[in-house]
C-alpha positions in Angstrom: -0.3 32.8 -5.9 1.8 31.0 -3.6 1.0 31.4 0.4 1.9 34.2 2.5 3.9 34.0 5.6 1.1 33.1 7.9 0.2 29.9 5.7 3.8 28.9 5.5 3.6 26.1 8.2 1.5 22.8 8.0 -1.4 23.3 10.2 -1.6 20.0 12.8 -5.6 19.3 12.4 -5.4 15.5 12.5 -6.1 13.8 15.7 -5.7 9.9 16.5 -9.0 9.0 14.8 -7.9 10.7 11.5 -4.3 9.8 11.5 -6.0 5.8 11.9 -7.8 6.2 9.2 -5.0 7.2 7.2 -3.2 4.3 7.9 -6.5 1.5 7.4 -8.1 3.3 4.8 -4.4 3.5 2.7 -4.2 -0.3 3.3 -7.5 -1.4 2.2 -8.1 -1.2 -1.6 -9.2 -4.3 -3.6 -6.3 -6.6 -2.9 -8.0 -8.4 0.1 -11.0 -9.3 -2.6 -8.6 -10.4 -5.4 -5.1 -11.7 -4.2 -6.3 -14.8 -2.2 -7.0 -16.3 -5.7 -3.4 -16.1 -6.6 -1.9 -17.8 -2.9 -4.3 -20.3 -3.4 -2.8 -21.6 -6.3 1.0 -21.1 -4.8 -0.1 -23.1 -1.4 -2.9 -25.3 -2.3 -4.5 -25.7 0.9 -6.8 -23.5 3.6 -4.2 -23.8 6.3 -2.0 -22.6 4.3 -3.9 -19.2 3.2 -4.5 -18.3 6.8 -0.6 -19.1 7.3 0.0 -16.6 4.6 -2.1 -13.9 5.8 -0.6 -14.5 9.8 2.5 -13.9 8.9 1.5 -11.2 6.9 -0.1 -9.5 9.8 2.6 -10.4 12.4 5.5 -8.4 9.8 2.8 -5.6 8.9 2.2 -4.9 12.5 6.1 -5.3 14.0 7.0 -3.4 11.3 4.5 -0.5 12.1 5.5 -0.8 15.9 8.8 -0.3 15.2 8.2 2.7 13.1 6.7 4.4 16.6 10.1 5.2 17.7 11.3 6.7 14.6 8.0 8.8 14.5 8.7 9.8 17.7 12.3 11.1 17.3 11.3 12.7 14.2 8.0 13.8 14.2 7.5 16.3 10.6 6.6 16.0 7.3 8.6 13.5 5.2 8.1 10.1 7.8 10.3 7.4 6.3 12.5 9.7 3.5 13.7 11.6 6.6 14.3 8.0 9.0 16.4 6.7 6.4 18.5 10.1 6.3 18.7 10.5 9.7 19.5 6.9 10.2 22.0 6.6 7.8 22.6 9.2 4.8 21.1 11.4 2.3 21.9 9.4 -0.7 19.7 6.0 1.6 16.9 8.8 1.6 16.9 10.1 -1.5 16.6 6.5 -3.0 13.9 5.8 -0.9 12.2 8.9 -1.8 13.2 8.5 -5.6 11.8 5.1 -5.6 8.6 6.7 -3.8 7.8 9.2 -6.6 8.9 6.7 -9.5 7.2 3.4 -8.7 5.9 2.8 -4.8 3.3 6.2 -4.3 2.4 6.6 -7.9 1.9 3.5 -9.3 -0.1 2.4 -6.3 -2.2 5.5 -6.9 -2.4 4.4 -10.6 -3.3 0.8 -9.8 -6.1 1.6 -7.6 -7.9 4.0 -9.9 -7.8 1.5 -12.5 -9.2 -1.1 -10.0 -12.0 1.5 -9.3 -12.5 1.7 -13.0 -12.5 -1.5 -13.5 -15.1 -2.1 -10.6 -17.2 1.0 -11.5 -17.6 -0.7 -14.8 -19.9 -3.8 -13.5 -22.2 -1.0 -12.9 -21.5 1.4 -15.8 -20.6 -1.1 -18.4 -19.3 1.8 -20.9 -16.3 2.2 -18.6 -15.2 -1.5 -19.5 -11.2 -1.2 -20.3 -12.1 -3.2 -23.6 -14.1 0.0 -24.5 -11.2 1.6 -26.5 -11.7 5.5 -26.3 -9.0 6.1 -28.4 -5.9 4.3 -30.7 -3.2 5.4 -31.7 -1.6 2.7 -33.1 1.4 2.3 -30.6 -1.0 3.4 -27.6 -4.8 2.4 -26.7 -6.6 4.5 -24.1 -9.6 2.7 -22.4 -12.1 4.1 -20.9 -10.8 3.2 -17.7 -7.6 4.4 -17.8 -9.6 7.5 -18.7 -11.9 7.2 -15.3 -8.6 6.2 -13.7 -7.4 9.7 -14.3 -10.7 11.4 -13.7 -10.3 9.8 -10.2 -6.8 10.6 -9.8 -7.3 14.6 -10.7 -10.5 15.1 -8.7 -8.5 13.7 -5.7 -5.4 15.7 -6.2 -8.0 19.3 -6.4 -9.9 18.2 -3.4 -6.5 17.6 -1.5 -5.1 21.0 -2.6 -7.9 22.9 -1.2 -6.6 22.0 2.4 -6.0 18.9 4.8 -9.3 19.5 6.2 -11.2 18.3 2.5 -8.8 15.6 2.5 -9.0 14.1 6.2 -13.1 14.2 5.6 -13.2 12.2 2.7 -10.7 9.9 4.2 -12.1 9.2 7.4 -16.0 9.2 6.0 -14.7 6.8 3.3 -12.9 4.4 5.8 -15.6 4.4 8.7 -18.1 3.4 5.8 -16.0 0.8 4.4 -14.9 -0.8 7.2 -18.4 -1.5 8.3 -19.5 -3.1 4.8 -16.6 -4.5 4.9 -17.6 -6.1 8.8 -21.0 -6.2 7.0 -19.8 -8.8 4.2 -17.9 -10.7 6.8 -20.9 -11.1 9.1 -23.2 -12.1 6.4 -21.2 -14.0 4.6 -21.3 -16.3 7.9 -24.7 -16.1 8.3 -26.2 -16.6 5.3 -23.4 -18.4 3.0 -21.3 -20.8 5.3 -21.3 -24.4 4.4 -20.0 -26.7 7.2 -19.3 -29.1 4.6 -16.9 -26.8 2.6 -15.1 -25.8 6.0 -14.5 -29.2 6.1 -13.7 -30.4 2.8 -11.6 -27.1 2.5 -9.1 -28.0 5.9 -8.8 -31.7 4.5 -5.0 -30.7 3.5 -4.2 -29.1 6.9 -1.3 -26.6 6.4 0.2 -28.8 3.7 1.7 -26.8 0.9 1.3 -27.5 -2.4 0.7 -26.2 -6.6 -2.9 -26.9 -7.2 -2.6 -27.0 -11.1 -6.3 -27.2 -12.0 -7.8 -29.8 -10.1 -4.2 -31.3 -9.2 -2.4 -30.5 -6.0 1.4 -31.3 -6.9 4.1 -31.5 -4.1 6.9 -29.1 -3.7 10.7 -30.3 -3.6 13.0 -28.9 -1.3 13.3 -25.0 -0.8 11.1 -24.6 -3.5 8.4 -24.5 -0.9 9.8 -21.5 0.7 9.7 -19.6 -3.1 6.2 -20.6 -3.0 5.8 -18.8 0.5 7.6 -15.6 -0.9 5.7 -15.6 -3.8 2.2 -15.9 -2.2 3.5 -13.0 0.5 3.9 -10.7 -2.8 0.2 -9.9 -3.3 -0.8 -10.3 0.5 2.0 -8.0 2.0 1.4 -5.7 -1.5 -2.8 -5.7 0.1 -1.6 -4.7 3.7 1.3 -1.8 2.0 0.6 1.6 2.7 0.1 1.8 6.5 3.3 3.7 6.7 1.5 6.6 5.0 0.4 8.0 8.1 4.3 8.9 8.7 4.8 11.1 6.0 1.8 14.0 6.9 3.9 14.0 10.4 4.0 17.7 10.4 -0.2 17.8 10.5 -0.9 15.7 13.2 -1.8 16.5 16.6 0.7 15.3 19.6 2.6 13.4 16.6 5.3 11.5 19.2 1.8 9.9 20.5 -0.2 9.6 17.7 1.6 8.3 14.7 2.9 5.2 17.1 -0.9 4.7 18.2 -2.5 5.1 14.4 0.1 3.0 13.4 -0.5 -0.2 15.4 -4.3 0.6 15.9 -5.1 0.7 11.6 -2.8 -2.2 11.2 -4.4 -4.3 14.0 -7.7 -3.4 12.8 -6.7 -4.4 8.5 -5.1 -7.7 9.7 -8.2 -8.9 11.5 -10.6 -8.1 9.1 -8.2 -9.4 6.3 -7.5 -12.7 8.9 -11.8 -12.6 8.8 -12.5 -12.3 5.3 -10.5 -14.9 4.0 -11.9 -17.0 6.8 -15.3 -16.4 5.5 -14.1 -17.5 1.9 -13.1 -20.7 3.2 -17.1 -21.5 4.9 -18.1 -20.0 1.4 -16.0 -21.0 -1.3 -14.8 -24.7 -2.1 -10.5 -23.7 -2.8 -11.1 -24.5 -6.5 -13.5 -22.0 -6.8 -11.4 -19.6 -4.9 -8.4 -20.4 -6.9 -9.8 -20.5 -10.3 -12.3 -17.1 -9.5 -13.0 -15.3 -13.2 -10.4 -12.9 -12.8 -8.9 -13.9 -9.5 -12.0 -11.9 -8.4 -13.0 -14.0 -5.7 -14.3 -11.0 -3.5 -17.5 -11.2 -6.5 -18.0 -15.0 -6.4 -18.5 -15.0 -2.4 -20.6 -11.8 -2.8 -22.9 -13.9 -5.2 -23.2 -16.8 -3.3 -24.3 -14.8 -0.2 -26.4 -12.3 -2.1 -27.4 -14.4 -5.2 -27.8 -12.0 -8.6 -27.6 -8.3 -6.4 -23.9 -9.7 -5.3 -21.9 -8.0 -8.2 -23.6 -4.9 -7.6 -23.1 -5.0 -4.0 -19.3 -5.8 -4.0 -18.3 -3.3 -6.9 -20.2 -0.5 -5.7 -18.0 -1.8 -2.1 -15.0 -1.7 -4.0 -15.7 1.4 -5.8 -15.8 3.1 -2.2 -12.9 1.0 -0.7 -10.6 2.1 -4.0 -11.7 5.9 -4.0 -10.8 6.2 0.0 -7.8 3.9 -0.5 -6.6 6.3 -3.1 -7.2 9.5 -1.4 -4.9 8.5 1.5 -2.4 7.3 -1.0 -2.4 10.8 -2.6 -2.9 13.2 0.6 0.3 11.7 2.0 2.6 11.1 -0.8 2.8 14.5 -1.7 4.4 15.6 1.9 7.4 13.5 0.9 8.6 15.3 -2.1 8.1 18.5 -0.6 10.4 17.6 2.3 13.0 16.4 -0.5 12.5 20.1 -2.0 13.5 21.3 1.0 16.9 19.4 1.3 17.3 20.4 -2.1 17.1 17.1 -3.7 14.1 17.3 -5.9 12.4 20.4 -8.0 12.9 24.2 -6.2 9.0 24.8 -6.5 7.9 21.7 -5.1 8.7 22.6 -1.6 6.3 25.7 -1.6 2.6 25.6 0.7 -0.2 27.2 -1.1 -3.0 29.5 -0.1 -4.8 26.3 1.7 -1.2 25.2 3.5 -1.0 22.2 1.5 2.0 21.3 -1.0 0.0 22.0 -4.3 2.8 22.0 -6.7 4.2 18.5 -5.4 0.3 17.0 -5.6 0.0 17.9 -8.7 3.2 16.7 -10.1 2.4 13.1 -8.3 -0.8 13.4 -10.7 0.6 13.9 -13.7 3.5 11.3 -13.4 0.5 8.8 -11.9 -1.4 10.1 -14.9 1.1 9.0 -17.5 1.4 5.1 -15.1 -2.4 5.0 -15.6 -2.1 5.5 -19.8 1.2 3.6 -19.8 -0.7 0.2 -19.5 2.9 -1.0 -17.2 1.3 -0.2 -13.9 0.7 -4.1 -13.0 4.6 -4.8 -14.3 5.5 -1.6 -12.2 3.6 -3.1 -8.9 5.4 -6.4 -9.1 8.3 -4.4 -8.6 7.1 -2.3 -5.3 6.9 -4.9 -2.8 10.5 -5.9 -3.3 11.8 -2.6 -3.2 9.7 -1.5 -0.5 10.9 -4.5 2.1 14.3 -3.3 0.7 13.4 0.0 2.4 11.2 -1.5 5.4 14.5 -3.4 6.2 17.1 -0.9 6.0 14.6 1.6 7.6 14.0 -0.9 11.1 17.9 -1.5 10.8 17.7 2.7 11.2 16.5 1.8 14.8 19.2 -0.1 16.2 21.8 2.3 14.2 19.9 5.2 15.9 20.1 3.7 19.3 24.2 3.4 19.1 24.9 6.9 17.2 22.1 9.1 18.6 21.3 7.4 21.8 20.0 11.1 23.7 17.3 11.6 21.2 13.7 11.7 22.8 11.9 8.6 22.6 8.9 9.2 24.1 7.9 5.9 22.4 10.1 3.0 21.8 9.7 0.0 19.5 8.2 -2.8 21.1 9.7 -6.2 21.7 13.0 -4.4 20.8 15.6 -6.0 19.9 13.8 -9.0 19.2 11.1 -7.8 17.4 12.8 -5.7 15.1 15.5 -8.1 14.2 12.9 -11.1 13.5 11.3 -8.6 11.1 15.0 -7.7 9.4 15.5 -11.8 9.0 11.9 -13.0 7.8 12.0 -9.4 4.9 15.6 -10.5 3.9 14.6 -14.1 3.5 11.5 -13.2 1.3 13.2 -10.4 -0.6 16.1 -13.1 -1.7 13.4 -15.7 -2.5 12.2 -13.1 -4.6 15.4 -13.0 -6.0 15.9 -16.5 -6.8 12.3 -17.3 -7.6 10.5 -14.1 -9.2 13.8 -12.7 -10.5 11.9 -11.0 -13.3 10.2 -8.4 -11.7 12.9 -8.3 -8.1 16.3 -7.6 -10.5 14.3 -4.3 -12.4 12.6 -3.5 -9.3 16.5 -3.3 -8.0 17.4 -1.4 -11.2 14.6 1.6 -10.5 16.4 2.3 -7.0 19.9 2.2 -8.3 18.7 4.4 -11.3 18.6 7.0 -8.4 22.2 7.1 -7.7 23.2 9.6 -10.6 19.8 11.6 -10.4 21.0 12.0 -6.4 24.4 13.4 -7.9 22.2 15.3 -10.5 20.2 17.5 -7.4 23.6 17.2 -5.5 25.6 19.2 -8.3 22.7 21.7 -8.6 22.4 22.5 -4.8 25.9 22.9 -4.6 26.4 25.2 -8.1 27.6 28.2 -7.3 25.5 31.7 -7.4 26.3 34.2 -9.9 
């Protein structure tokens, strides 16, 4: 039964503490315990890791500065689908949105449960993804895909049953793993840190460099810069998310104050633990062992090295409560998005309905099942090499939205404004368009179809467009 006129408003129970850890618990999953593996072998030196994960930081927090003003203008449901529209067209928000549902929300949401699984099985061995459940010949379905989708379906039914179930498990899940997370830090320090690693570790500086096996082999020419964009993939991919907070506008208290403030408090807070942990790898870990970790796991290596046998316990039961918070955020705020799109009438009629509990069931549940089907698909790692180009595609044209806004709708409130504007903003436009057409040139296998899924929106747009406009019998 769907809600009666009292329930048919979002009800604004989220204050500043909530909507922060919506934005820090969405950011940290597993990537910060797995991706410095991978820039390791791109940059081949310790300088250049912290480098990476600086600039990182600097872009993630400009970026989520500049998003105070456009949460402040428009402070409902929908946060950067209904920037883009306002800021240019709804076509520019519809393929943001379309890209949302298809590949950015629900394939992170499918990656992340798979991680958990994948975590969870160190201590439950039988959910190993080489435990085959079931084959079909032309599809094999693990047991974690299958605890993938367990996670993703209990998450989705505790969200439908109101904001105040979700917010609890978000903020209890955040609070606890940002202090093991400060926890691992601290210890790794005290009881792992070798002065002669630090040492050996900063012998290359900030040099940049492949380090094939052993070998560290010199970059030519602008091929150091594809290295950069390349290594920024999985480190701007770990930081992704913190613009979750924006789109659950409509259920936060004071939202022209608060979105801003959760926005630059939970990515402040991610960077310098992020800036911290991979600063306690480097006393840890010499960078061949952090390069060449089992897995790119490296998160498991330093554990055991600071906690000896009880390390990969200690980590994946971590990681098992840093993916399962990481993932509720993901899906508590997607769901807001395609609901506003109901409402313009560019995505399904019954998606835009609130249910008994004044949540958007219908659009949670539809975000399961297509993150479902990403989780059994096996293509949810292709699928996330596409999301970080398209999303600076949309991070780009979105800040852009700011200066367009300030010409074309210059009498809009503001009770926040984007700080360092114009500088800020525009150094953020230039360093995203510099890495999305490195990406282009240098990873043009996974940027060209990460293209092609946003411009495969253009006829479903005309699709919705022709069925809003159809005439009524």
């Amino acid at each position: 039964m769907e809600s009666t006129t009292n329930k048919k408003k979002f009800k604004r129970s989220l204050g500043l503490l909530d909507a922060t850890m919506i934005v820090a618990g969405s950011m940290i999953g597993s990537g910060i315990f797995i991706v410095s593996a991978d820039i390791v072998r791109n940059v081949g030196s310790a300088g250049a890791l912290v480098l990476i994960w600086l600039i990182t930081g600097f872009l993630t927090i400009t970026a989520a500065l500049s998003y105070g003003e456009l949460s402040a203008m428009f402070p409902k449901a929908g946060g950067q689908y209904v920037y883009l529209k306002e800021s240019f067209n709804s076509l520019t928000g519809f393929l943001y949105g379309w890209s949302f549902f298809a590949v950015i929300q629900t394939g992170s949401i499918a990656a992340v449960g798979v991680a958990f699984s994948k975590f969870a099985a160190y201590v439950f061995p039988a959910l190993s993804e080489n435990n085959i459940i079931l084959d079909l010949g032309f599809l094999q379905i693990s047991a974690a895909q299958l605890t993938a989708i367990i996670l993703v379906v209990s998450l989705t039914y505790i969200n439908t049953r109101g904001v105040k179930e979700g917010k609890t498990i978000q903020t209890i899940f955040t609070m606890t793993k940002l202090i093991a997370l400060f926890g691992l830090i601290i210890f790794g320090f005290i009881l792992a840190a070798k002065a002669d690693i630090w040492k050996t570790n900063w012998s290359n500086g900030f040099a940049i460099s492949k380090l094939d096996g052993d070998t560290l082999v010199p970059y030519s020419g602008i091929a150091v810069m594809g290295a950069v964009a390349a290594s920024l993939v999985g480190s701007l991919f770990s930081s992704d998310s913190w613009n979750n907070v924006t789109f659950i506008a409509a259920e936060i208290k004071d939202p022209s104050k608060n979105i801003g403030r959760s926005l630059f408090l939970g990515t402040f807070i991610v960077t310098l633990i992020y800036l911290a942990t991979n600063l306690m790898y480097l006393c840890v870990l010499p960078l061949n062992e952090i390069a060449h970790a089992a897995n790119d796991r490296v998160g498991v290596v330093a554990s055991q090295k600071i906690f000896g046998d009880a390390g990969t316990y200690i980590i994946a039961v971590f990681l098992m409560i840093s993916t399962f918070g990481c993932n509720n955020g993901l899906i508590l705020s997607g769901a807001r998005v395609y609901r506003t799109m109901a409402k313009d009438g560019l995505f399904f009629k019954q998606v835009k309905k609130l249910n008994k509990n004044g949540v958007p069931g219908k659009a949670l549940w539809i975000q399961c099942i297509w993150a479902s089907v990403l989780c059994l698909s096996g293509k949810y790692n292709e699928l996330l090499d596409y999301v970080i180009f398209v999303v600076l595609i949309f991070y780009i044209l979105t800040i852009t939205g700011i200066f367009r806004l300030r010409i074309t709708k210059p009498d809009l409130p503001r009770s926040y404004k984007a700080i360092g504007y114009p500088v800020l903003p525009f150094f953020y436009i230039l360093a995203a368009s510099t890495i999305c057409i490195m990406l282009l040139v240098y990873k043009s296998d996974s940027s060209l179809p990460g293209l092609g899924i946003v411009l495969l929106g253009i006829p479903i747009y005309y699709y919705f467009v022709k069925g809003k406009n159809k005439p009524t019998k």
